[in-house]
N, C-alpha and C positions, 0 to 999 in steps of 0.2 A: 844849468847845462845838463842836459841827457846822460845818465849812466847807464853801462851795464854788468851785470851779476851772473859769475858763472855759482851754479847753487849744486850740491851736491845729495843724492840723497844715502838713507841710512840701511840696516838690514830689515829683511822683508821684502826687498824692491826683486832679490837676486832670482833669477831662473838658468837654466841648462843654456848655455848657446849666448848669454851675455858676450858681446864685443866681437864676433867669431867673425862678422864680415871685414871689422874694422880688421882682426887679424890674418884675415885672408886675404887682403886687398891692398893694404898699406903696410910697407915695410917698415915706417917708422914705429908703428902701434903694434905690430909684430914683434919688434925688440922691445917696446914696454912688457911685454907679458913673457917676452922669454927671459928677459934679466927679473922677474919677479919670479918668475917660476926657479931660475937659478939658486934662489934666496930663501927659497924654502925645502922645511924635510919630508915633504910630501907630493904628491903630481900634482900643483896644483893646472892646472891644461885638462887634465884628465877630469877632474872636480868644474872646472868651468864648460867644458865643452861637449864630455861625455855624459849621457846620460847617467844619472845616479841618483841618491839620495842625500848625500854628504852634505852637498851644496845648502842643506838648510841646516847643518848644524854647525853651531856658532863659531867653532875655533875654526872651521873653512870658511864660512861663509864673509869673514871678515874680510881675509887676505883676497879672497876671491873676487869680491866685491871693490877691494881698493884697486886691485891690478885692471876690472874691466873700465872703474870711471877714470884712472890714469890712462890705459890706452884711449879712452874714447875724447878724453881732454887734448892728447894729443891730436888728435882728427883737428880736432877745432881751431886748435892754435896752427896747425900748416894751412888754415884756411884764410889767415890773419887776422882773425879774432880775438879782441882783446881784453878782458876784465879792469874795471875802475875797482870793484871789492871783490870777495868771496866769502861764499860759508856754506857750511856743511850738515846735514841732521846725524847726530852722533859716530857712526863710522863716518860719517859723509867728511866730519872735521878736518880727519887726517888728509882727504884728497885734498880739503882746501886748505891746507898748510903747504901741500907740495906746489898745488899752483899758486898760490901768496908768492912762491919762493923763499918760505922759511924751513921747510923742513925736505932733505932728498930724499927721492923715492924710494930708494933703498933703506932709508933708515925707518922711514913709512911703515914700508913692509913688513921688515922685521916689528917694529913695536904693534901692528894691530894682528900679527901673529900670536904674540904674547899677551898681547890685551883679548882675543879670541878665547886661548885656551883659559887665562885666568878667570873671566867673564862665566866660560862654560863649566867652570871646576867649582866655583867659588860657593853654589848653593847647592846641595845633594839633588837631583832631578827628582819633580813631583812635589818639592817643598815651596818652592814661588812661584809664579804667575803673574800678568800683563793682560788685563782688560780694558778695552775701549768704552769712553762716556761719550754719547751720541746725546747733544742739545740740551748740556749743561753749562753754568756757567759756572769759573774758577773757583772763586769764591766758596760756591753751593760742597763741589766734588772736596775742598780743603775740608771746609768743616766736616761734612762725612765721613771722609775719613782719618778723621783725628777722634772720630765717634767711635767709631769700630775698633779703629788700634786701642782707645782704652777698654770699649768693652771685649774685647777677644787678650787682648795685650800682644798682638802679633800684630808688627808693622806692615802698612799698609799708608801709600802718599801718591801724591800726582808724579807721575814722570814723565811726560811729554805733556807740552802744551802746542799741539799741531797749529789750530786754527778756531777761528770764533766755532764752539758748538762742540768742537772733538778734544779729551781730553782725554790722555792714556795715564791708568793707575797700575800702580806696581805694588809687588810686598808680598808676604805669605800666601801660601795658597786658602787657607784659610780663612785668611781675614778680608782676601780680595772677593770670595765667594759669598762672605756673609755682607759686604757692601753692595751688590747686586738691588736687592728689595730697599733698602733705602734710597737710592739711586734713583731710583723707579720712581720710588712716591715721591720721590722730590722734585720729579718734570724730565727724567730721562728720555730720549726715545727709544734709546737702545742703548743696553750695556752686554759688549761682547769681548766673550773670554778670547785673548788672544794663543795662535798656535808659537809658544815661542817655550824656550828651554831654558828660563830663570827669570829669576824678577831682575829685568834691569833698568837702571837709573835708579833704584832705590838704596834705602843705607845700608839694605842686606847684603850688596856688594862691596860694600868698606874695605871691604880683606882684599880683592880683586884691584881696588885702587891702591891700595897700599903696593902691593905686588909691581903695579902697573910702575910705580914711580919711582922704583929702584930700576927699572930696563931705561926709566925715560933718562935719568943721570948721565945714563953712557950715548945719548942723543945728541946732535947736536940743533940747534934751533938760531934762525940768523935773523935779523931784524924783514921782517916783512916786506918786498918789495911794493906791494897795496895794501890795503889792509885789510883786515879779515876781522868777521864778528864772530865770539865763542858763543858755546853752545850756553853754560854755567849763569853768566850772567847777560849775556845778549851784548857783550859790550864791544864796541870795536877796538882791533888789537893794531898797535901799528909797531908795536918793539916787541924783542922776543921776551923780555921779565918774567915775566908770568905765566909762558904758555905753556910752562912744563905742570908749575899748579894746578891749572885749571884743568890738564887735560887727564889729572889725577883724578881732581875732585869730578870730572865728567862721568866715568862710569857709574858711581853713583849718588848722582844729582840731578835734579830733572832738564830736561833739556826748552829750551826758551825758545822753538821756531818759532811761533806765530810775534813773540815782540823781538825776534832779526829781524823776522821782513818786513814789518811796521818799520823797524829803523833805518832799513835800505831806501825805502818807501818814503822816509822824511828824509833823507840824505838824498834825494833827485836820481834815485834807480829808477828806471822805465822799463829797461828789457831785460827780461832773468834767459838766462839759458840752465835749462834741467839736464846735467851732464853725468848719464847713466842708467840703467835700469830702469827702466818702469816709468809714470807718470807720478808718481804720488806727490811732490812739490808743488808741482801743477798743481793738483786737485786742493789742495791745502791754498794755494794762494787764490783759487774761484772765492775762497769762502773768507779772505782776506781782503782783497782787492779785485771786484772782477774785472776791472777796466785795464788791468796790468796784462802784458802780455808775458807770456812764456812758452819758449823753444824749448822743446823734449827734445835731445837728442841720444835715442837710443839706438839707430841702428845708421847707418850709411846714407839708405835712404832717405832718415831726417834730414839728416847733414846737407846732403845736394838741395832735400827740398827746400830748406829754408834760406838756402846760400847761396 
C-alpha cells in the first residue's frame, strides 16, 4: 500500500521571509508563529521576517526555523493531508516529533532554543568547522579521517550522511582543513568548507548534549501517534523510551538521512512532502531514488500548486 512522508529539513535551508505568506494569509499558521514568538526571549518575527543577519546564527536560526516548518505543516494538515511516518534532518527532528504527536510545540520550542544556544556556546568560534565530501564513498571519508585525527590528534569524523556521493565532515578546524588533500587524492570531487559556526554532529559537542538532556527531563514525550525515524540510528520510533536519548546523543552523533529514506523507501513510502525551507531533501533524495517523488512545500504557492 502507498505511503506518505511529511520530511523535514535541517539548518542551512533558513532565509529572511521563511513562512511569511503562510503568515499572512492563514490565521491558523499566524498563531503557530505568534504562540512561538510568545515563547521566547527574543523577537523571534523580527529574526524570521525582517531583514537581518541573526537568522544564520545558530541559537536563532533553530527556533526560527522550527516555528516556520510548524506553521507551514499546519498549511498542509487544513489541506487534509495526512502522514503514514515522519522525520526530520537534525533540527528537522524536533518538527517531526511535534507532527508524530509525541512532542507539543511549545515544549519544541523551548528545547531547540536551548539546544541553539548550547550547540552555539559549546566550541569557542574559529575552533571547528563542517565540510562537504562531493563523490566519496562512506567507508573511504571514515578511514580518512581516522587518519588525520591520529595524525593532527584533533578530532575530525563524518557527520551527515546526506545521500550516495555527499558526505558532510565535522571536528577541528584543523584537522578538517588537513583532510581536504587526502580527500582529493582519494576520488573526491569536491570537498567544500562549509559556512557554519561549529563543528556539529561531532563529539566536540558532547558538553552541548549533556546540557541538552538535563532541559529534555523537564519535556514531556508521548507515545508517537505514527511513527517517526531518528536521526542517531535511522531507526523507527513508535514509543517514546528513547527519544529523550537519542535526542541527546543527536547533537553529537552523525545524522543517518540517506539510510531514513532507504528505510521509508522499503517501508512502501512513495510520496515525501519537503515541509519547509528550501529544497535540500529533494535534491538529496534525486541522488537516492530518482524515481521518488517529492513535494517542496515552501511557500503558499507550493501548497495550491500541488493540491
Amino acid at each position: 500500500m502507498a505511503k506518505t512522508a511529511f520530511i523535514f529539513p535541517g539548518q542551512g535551508a533558513q532565509y529572511v521571509g521563511m513562512a511569511k505568506d503562510f503568515y499572512d494569509g492563514i490565521d491558523e499558521c499566524r498563531a503557530v508563529i505568534d504562540e512561538a514568538d510568545a515563547l521566547m526571549d527574543f523577537d523571534l518575527k523580527k529574526i524570521m521576517f525582517d531583514e537581518n543577519d541573526l537568522i544564520n546564527k545558530t541559537e536563532y536560526t533553530q527556533a526560527a526555523m522550527l516555528a516556520a516548518e510548524i506553521c507551514i505543516l499546519k498549511a498542509v494538515e487544513l489541506k487534509g493531508i495526512k502522514a503514514d511516518i515522519t522525520a526530520g534532518l537534525s533540527l528537522g527532528e524536533y518538527a517531526a516529533l511535534v507532527a508524530c504527536g509525541s512532542l507539543s510545540f511549545g515544549d519544541a520550542m523551548k528545547l531547540v532554543r536551548k539546544r541553539g544556544i548550547y550547540m552555539e556556546n559549546e566550541v569557542p568560534a574559529g575552533q571547528g568547522t563542517m565540510a562537504a565530501v562531493i563523490g566519496l564513498d562512506a567507508p573511504t571519508v571514515e578511514r580518512l579521517c581516522a587518519e588525520i585525527e591520529e595524525k593532527t590528534g584533533k578530532p575530525v569524523s563524518a557527520a551527515n550522511y546526506n545521500c550516495p556521493g555527499q558526505i558532510v565532515i565535522s571536528g577541528a578546524k584543523e584537522a578538517v582543513g588537513e583532510a581536504v588533500a587526502p580527500l582529493k587524492e582519494a576520488g573526491a570531487k569536491l570537498v567544500s568548507m562549509l559556512n557554519v559556526s561549529g563543528p556539529f554532529h561531532s563529539p566536540m559537542l558532547k558538553g552541548a548534549g549533556d546540557k541538552l538532556a538535563k532541559e529534555l527531563e523537564g519535556a514531556e514525550f508521548a507515545k508517537p501517534a505514527i511513527p517517526y525515524i531518528n536521526n542517531v540510528a535511522a531507526e523507527t520510533v513508535t514509543d517514546s523510551e528513547h527519544i529523550k536519548e537519542t535526542l541527546e546523543r543527536q547533537v553529537y552523533s552523525p545524522v543517518r538521512w540517506q539510510q531514513t529514506m532507504e528505510k521509508m523507501l522499503a517501508d512502501g513510502v512513495d510520496t515525501f512532502y519537503e515541509i519547509g525551507p528550501g529544497k535540500t531533501l529533494a535534491g538529496f533524495m534525486k541522488r537516492i531514488d530518482r524515481s521518488m517523488k517529492v513535494i517542496t512545500v515552501n511557500t503558499v504557492e507550493d501548497l495550491e500548486a500541488h493540491l
